[in-house]
C-alpha positions as a printed Julia matrix, in Angstrom:
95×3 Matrix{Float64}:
  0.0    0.0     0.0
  1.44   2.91   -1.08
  2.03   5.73    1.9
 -0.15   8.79    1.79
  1.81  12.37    1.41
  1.14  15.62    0.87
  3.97  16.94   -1.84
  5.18  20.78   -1.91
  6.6   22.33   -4.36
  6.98  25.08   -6.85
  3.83  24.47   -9.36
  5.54  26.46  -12.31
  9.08  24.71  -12.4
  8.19  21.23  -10.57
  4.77  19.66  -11.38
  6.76  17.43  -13.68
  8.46  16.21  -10.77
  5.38  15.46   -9.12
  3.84  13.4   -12.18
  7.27  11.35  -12.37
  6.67  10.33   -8.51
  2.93   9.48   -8.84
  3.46   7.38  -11.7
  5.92   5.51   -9.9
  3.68   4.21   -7.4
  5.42   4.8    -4.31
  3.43   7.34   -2.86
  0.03   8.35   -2.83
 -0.68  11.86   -2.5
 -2.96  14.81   -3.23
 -4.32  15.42   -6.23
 -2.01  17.52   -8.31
 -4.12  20.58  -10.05
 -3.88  20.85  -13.4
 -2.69  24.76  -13.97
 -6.36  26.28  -14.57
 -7.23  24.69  -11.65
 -3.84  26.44   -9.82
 -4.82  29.76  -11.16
 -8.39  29.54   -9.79
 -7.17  28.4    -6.37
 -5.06  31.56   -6.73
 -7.66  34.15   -7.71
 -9.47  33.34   -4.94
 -6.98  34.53   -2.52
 -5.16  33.91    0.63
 -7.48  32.14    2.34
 -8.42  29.55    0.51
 -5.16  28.71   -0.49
 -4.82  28.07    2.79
 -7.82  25.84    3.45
 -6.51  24.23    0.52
 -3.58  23.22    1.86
 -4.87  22.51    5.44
 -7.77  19.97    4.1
 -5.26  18.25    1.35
 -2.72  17.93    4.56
 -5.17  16.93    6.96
 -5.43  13.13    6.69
 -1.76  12.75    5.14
  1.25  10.82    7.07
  3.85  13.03    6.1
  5.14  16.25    3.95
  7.31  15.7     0.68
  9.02  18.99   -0.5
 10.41  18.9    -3.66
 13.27  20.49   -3.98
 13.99  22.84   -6.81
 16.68  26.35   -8.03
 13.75  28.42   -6.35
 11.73  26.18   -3.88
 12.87  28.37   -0.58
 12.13  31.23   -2.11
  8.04  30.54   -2.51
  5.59  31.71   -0.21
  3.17  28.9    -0.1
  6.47  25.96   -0.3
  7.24  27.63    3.12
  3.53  28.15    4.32
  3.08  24.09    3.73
  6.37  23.76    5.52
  5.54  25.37    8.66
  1.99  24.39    9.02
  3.23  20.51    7.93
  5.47  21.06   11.33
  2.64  23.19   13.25
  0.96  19.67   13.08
  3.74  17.38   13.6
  4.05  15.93   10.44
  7.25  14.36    8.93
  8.92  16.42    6.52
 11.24  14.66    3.8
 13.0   16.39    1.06
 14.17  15.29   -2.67
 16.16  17.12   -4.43
C-alpha cells in the first residue's frame, strides 16, 4: 500500500516532478491541479489557499518537498512547511 503524502513544491518549475513520482507508485498523495485549476485556487486569494492546503494535509502521514533552483524562495512551499510542522508531520526532502 502505497504511503499517503502531501507533496510541496513550486507548481511552475516542478509539477513534472510530481507526475514522475505518482506514476511511480510509491506514494500516494494529493491530487495535483492541473494549472487552470492552480490559477483559480489563486484568484481566490489567501485564504483559501490556505484551506486548501490545510484539508489536502489533513489526513496525510507526512510532507514531501520537492526540492527545486527556487523552492525556498516561494511563499506557499514555506507556508506548507511550517503548518506541515505546526501539526507534527514528517517532513522529507528530494532534491
Amino acid at each position: 500500500m502505497a504511503k499517503s503524502v502531501f507533496y510541496s513544491f513550486h507548481y511552475d518549475r516542478d509539477a513534472w516532478r510530481v507526475q514522475q513520482i505518482i506514476q511511480m507508485g510509491a506514494l500516494e498523495g494529493q491530487p495535483i491541479l492541473n494549472a487552470q485549476q492552480w490559477e483559480e485556487v489563486k484568484r481566490k486569494g489567501d485564504a483559501p489557499i490556505e484551506k486548501w492546503i490545510a484539508d489536502q494535509m489533513a489526513y496525510k502521514s507526512a510532507v514531501v518537498v520537492l526540492i527545486g533552483a527556487q523552492t525556498a524562495s516561494r511563499p506557499w512551499v514555506r507556508h506548507e512547511i511550517a503548518y506541515a510542522w505546526d501539526n507534527h508531520k514528517p517532513l522529507a526532502d528530494s532534491a
